[in-house]
N, C-alpha and C positions, 0 to 999 in steps of 0.2 A: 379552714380552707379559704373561706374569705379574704383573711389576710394575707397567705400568700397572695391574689388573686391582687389586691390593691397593696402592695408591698412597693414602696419606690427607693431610690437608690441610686448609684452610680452605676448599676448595673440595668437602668431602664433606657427608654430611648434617646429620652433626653433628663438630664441631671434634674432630680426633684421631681419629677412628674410620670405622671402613669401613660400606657401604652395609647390608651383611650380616649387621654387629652390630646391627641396632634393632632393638626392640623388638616381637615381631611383634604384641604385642595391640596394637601401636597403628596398625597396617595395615588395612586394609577394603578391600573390594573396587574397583580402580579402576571398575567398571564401573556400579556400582551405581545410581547418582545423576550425576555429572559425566560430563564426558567423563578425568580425571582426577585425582585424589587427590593429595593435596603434605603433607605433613608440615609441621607449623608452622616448623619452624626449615633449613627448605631454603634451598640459596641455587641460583642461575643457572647454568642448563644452557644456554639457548638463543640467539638473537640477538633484536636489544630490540627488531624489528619485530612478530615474534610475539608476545614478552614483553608488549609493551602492549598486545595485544587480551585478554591473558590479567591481566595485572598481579600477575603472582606469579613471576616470571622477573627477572634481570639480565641485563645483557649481559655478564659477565664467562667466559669460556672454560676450559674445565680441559684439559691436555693430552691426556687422554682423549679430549676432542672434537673432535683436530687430526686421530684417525685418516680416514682412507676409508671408505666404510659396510661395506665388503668387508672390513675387518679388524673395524670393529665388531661386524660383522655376527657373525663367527667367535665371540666374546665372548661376546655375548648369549646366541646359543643354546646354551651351553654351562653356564648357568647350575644351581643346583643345586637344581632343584624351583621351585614356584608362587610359593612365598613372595616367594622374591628377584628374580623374571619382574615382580609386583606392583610391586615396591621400585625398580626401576629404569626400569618405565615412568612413572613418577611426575617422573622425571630434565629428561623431554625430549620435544618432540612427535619427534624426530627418533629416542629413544632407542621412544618408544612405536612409531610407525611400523616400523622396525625389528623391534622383539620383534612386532608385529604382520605382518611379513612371513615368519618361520619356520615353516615347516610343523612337522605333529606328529612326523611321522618323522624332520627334523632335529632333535632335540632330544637332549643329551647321555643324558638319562635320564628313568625316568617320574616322570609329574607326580601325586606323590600328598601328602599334606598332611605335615609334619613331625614335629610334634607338636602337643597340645593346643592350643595356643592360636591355631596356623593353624588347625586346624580348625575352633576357636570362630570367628575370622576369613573363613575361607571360606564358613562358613553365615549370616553375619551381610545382615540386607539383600535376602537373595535370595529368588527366587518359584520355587518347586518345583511342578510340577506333579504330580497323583497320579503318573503315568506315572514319576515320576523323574528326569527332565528338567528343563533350567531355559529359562524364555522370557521374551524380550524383544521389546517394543515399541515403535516410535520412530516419533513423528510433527510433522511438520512441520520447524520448527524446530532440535530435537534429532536430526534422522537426519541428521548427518556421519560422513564418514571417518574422523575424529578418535575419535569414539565407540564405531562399529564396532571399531575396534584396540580401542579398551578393553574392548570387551563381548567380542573374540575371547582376549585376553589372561588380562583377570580371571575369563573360566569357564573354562580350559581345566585349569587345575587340581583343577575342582570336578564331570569327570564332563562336561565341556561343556555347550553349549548346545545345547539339541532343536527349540525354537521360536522362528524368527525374522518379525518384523514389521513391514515399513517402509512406513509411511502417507505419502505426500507427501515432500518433502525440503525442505532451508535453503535455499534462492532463491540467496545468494551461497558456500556453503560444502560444498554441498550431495553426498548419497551417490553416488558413481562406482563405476569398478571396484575403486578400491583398498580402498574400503572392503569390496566384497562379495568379494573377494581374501583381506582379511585375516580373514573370519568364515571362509573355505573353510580356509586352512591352520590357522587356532587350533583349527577347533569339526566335526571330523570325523566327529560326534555327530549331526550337527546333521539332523532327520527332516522340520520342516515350513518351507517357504521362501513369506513372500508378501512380493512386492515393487507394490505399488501407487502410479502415479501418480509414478514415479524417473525420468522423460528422461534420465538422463546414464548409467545401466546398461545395458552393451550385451553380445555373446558374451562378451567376455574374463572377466565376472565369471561369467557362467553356467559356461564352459567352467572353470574354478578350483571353483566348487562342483561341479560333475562330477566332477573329478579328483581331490578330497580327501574329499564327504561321498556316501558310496555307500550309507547307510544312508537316503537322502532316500524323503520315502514322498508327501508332498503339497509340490504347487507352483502357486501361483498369481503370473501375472503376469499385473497390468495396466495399461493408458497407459504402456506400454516399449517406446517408436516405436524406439528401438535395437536392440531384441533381435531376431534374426531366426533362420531356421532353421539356421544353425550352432550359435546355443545350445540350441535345445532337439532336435537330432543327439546332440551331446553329450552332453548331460541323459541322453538316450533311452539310449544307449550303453552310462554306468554307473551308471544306476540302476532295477534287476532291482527293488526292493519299490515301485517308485508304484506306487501308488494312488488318487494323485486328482490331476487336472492342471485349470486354471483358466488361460483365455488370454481375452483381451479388451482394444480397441483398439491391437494390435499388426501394425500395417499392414504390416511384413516379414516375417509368419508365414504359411507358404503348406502345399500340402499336402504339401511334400515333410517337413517336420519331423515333423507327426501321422501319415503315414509310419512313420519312423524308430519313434517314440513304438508307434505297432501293433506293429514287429514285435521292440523289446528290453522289451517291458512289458510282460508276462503276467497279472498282478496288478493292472491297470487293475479299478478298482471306480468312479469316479464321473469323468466326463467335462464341461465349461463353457467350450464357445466361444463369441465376441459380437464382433462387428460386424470383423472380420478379413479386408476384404474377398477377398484371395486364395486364402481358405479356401471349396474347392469340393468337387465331390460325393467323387473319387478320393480325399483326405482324411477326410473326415469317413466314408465306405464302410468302406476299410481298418481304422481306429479298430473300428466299429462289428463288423465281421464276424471281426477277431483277437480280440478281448476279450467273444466272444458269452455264453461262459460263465461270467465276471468281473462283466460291464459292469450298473452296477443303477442310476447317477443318470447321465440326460443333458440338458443343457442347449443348445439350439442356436438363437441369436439372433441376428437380421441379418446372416444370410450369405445366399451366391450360390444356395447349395443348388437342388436340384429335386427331382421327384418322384424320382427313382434314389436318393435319400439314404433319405428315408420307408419306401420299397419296402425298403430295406437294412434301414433299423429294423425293419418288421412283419415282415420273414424273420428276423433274427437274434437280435432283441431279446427272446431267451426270458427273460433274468437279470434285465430291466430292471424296476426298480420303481417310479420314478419321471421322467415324460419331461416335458420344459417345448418348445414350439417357441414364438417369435415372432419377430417378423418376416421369414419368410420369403416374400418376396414372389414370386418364381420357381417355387415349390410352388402345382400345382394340386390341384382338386375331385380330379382321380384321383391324385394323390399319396397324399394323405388315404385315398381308397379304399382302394388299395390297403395301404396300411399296414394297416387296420383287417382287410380280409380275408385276408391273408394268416397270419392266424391263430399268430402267433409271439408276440405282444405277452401270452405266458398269464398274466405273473406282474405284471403292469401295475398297480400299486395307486394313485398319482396323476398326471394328465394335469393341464398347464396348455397352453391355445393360445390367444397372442395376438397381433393384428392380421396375420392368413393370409386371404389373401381364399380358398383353395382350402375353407377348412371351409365347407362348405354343408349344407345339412338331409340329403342321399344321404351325404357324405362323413361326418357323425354319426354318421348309423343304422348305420353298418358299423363305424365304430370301437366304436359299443355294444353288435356283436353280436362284434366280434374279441377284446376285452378283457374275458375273464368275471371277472376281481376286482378289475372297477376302482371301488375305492372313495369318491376325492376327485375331481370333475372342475370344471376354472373355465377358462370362457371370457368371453374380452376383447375388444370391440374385432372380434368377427366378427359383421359385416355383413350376411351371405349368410345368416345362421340365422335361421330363422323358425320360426312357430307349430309347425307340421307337421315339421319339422326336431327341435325341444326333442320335443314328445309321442314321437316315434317312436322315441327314444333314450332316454328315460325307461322306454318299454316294453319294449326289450333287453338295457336295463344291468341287467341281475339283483342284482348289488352294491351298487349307487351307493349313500351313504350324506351323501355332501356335493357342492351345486352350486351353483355362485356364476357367477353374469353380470353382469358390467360394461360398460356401454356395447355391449350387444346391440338395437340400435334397435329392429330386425326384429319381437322379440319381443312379443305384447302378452299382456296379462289371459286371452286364450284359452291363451296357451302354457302359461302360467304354473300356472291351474288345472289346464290336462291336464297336466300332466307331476305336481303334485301327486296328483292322481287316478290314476294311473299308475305310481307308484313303491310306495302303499301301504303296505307293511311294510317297505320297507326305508329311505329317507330320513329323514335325522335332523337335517339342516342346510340351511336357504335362504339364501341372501346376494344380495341385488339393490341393488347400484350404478353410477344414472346410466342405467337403460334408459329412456328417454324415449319409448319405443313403448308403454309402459304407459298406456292412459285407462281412466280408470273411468266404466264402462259396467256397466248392469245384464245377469245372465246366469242362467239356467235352472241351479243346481246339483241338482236333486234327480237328475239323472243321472252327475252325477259319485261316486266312492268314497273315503270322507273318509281320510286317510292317518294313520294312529294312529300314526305311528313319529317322524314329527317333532317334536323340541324345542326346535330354535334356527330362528329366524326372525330376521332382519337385515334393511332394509329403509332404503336411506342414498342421496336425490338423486333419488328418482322423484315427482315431481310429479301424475303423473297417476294415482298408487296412490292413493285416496281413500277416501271414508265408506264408499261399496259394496264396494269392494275387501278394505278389512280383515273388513266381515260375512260376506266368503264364506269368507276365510280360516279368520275363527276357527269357524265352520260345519265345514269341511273338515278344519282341524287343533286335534282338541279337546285336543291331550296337550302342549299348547306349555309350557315351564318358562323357555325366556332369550329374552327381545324387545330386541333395540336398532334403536328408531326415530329414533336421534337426527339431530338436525338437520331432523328434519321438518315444517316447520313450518306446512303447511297443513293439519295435522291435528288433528280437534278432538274435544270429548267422546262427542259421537254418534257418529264413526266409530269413536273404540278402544274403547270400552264395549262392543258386542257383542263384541270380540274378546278383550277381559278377562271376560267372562262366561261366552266358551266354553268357557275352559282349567279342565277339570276336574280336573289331575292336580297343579293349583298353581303360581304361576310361583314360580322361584326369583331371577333376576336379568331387573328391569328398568330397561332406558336409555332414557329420555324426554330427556336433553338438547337445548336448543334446541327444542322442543316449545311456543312460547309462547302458542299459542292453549289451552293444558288450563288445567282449572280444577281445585279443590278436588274436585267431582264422582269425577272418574274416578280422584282418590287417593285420596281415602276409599272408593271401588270397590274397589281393588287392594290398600288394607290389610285391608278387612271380608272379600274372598275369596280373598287368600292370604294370612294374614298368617300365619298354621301355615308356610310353607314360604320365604318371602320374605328373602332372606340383601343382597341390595343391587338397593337404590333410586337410581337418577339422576334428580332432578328441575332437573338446570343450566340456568338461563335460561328456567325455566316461571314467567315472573313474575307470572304471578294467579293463584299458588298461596301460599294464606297461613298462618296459625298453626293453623286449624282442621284440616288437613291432617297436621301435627306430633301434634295429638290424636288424630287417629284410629290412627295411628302406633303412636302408646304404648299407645293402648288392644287396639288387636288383634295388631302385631307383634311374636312370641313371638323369632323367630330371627333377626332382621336385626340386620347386624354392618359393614352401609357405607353410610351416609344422606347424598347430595348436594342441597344445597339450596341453592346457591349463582345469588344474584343473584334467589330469589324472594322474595316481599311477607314474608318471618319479621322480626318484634317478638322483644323478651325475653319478651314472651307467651309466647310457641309454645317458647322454648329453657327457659324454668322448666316449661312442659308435659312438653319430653322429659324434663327434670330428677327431674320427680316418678313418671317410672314404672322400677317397681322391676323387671320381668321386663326391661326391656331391658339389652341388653347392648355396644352400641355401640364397635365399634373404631376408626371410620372415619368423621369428622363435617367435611365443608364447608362454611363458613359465608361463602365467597367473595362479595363485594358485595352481602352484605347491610347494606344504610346502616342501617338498623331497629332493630340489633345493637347495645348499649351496653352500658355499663362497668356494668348493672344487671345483665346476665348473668351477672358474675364469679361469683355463687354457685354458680348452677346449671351451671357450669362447670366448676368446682371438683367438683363432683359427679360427671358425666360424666365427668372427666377415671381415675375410677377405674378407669374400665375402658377410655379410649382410647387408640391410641398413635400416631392421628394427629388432627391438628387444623390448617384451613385459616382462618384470620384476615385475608388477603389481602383488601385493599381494604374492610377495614370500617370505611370514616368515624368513624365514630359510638365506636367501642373506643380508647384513649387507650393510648398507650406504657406507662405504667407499671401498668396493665393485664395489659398481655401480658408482660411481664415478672415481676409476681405471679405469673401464668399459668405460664410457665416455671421459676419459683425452686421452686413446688408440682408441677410435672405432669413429673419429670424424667424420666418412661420416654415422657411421650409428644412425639411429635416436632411442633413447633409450626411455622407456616407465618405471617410477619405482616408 
């Protein structure tokens, strides 16, 4: 055996000499980039049906290659450290396969660097995490078996791998078990597993990373119709540090595996099931009531669930700090209830819940008097919430600081204001997306209590939020500093001018995009009374905003440092305007379809460009290639767009 082992020939790497005499600085990591590394002056390991998809292969045979894999096999793993593991997976997909089926504990000896120049070698190419760990990514295309061996081969010498990633797979060649086989026996390292969207990974590869990486701490599977609860039995079995497990569209995963997962997982910290249909209450219970004292993120989306799951959340979920539910259609108004009075929920800092028909205006008010530090809350897509439902929860939630509704019909201008009027001191965020229950209708505010704590104000696809609408607001919320209206585009200068007039505390970032009924008016409003505080302007697609808007800009804004103007009425007018004022300081300039825009700007460009380090040139007719290329050859730090 020997002699084969030290056999040279015209069939070695290089004529006369053995595999083990090259050069190591001229080795790199097989894993790094390919799926494997070849030496310029290799000859043929393989047989010429491989060889031609690869076209660096002959079909000529070495006696070596007559052996059995079981005598090969012996070989390989007997090798003498990383170096020569590298060197000889380069051989052969057969040879790489192989060294990619050895576990860590078959191995003659440990895998540490040799000298100098492996290690210059080992370090070369790769992505270290702070943590110390190396991670890898494969998607599409690139995630084969093929690769995996290399990626389990070439890190196993370098400390392993920590973090693996497989996005999608090759349609014809694509990640199986062997491949997740060979990252279990190389990379025993190896702490975070997401396998995404892989059909062909089923137990056998789970069960292999169970049995080899016991150091695993986060796993995500998703669309892995093969996986079923023998692998994640397994998983659950020997590995004592998860801490975060992510299952989704896994239609073999039922409640006996989340099971298993409760009672070998002590250290469960975040929890992510989604649409699994045979995942029911006795699952998702067990989970929830072993890990009561661990368990801080949980997400549970389109399952069977009922109210016994919620009920289990609001008794056990003292640790939890953040809980998402949707679609849970089997969950009623008392699920809800219950959750919320049950008084467990103490340390509950953000709530999302969407499309649950059980949230109703009863089931609110008890979640806002069960969760005293709930600080983020966004609902979606519930139906059942009305006027009376938002106020009543507004005045329980002692905390609340951010709340965002999407598609809450229910809800209108009355809700809206009292739940404003109602939070007072404590609300600092509004986000309203697509509530179509919004009309603007006139309303009595001298009864409402203006809320001084708010600053962000969002406002994206409500039609019926109108001229009345924003006067009450900026009435009610004088200390606004970030507005994004964008896309609003029934809204005109009379209705946002009261609301720009309110904010006494100065806005700092305003988004008008898609706003194309404003004019000049209500920008020269917002330069003249914030321009002391004013850091970014969006005015995209407000196209009757012209160069006299650019003046008033320069004239009054001291601090703004991101100016979008893209596709409004701006000439080289208004760009020799920004050009001449000397307190701005501009980092951030769009000039996106502005036709107006000509090759007469170059100066005042040239200018600006000293202090920016982006610039948007996209679709300006009018500016001539060798233009923008001046532009570039002058403005090397700033990143041009054309």
């Amino acid at each position: 055996m020997p002699a084969l082992v030290n056999y040279s020939g015209d069939d070695e790497f290089h004529s006369g000499g053995s595999i083990y005499s090259m050069d190591s600085s001229r080795l790199c990591s097989i894993s790094s980039h390919l799926d494997m590394y070849c030496p310029p002056s290799k000859r043929a390991r393989i047989c010429s049906a491989y060889a031609s998809s690869y076209n660096i292969f002959e079909e000529e045979k070495t006696s070596i290659d007559l052996l059995p894999n079981e005598c090969l096999f012996e070989i390989l793993r007997r090798l003498p450290g990383g170096q020569a593991r590298s060197a000889s997976a380069c051989v052969s997909k057969r040879w790489l396969m192989l060294l990619g089926s050895v576990r860590n504990s078959e191995r003659s000896e440990v895998n540490e660097p040799s000298n100098e120049a492996d290690m210059v070698c080992s370090n070369e190419g790769m992505e270290a995490e702070s943590h110390g760990y190396l991670t890898r990514c494969l998607e599409g295309k690139k995630a084969t078996d093929t690769r995996l061996a290399a990626i389990a081969v070439g890190t196993s010498n370098r400390g392993g791998l920590g973090k693996l990633s497989i996005r999608g797979t090759n349609s014809t060649r694509g990640v199986t078990n062997i491949g997740i086989s060979a990252i279990a026996r190389g990379c025993p390292s190896l702490k975070v597993l997401s396998l995404w969207n892989v059909p062909s990974v089923g137990d056998e590869g789970l069960v292999e990373i169970a049995k080899e990486c016991h150091l695993l701490e986060k796993l995500d599977i998703t669309k892995c119709p093969l996986v079923s609860n023998k692998g994640l039995v397994a998983i659950a079995q020997k590995s004592p540090n998860l801490t975060s497990l992510t299952i989704e569209s896994c239609p073999n995963i039922s409640n006996e595996g989340l099971q298993a997962i409760a009672r070998c997982c002590p250290k469960l910290q975040s929890i992510s099931i989604r649409d699994c249909p045979f995942v029911g209450d006795q699952g998702v219970a067990s989970l929830l009531s072993s890990a009561s004292s661990t368990l801080m993120k949980v997400k549970l989306q389109a399952l069977s669930i009922t109210d016994f799951s919620l009920a289990v959340i609001g008794h056990y979920g003292k640790a939890i700090t953040s809980l998402t539910l949707s679609g849970l259609r089997n969950v009623s108004e008392k699920g809800f209830w219950v959750m919320g009075n049950a008084q467990g929920l103490e340390n509950l800092i953000t709530l999302s819940i969407s499309s649950c028909r059980g949230t109703t205006d009863v089931s609110l008010e008890a979640i806002g008097k069960g969760c005293a530090k709930l600080k983020h809350m966004c609902l979606t897509k519930c139906c059942f919430v009305s006027d009376g439902g938002m106020v009543a929860f507004a005045k329980v939630a002692g905390s609340l600081e951010s709340l965002q509704l999407e598609e809450c019909n229910r809800i209108t201008q009355f809700g809206i204001l009292g739940a404003l009027s109602n939070c007072r001191s404590k609300l600092k965020s509004l986000s309203l997306v697509k509530c179509l229950g919004i009309r603007d209708l006139p309303m009595e505010t001298s009864s409402l209590s203006p809320c001084d704590s708010l600053r962000c104000l969002s406002i994206k696809s409500c039609p019926g939020f109108g001229n009345t609408s924003f006067a009450m607001v900026g009435k009610l919320c004088p200390k606004l500093q970030y507005i994004d209206l964008s896309g609003f585009c029934g809204i005109n200068d009379s209705g946002l001018l009261p609301l720009v007039e309110g904010c006494v505390s100065g806005l700092v970032k305003v988004n008008l995009s898609g706003c194309s009924n404003l004019t000049d008016e209500v920008v020269s409003a917002i330069a003249r009374l914030h321009g002391g505080t004013l850091e970014v302007l969006n005015l995209d697609g407000c196209m009757k905003v012209t160069d006299k808007s650019l003046s008033e800009v320069v004239s009054n804004c001291l601090v703004l440092n991101d100016l979008d103007v893209a596709k409004c009425s701006i000439t080289d007018s208004g760009i020799a305007a920004l050009a001449c004022g000397d307190q701005l300081n501009l980092q951030i300039l769009s000039l996106s379809g502005c036709s107006k825009v000509s090759d007469r700007s170059l100066p005042s460009l040239l200018k600006l460009g000293r202090t920016l380090v982006g610039l948007n040139l996209q679709h300006c007719n009018s500016i001539s290639t060798s233009m923008v290329e001046l532009l570039m050859e002058n403005l090397w730090k700033c990143d041009i767009l054309s």
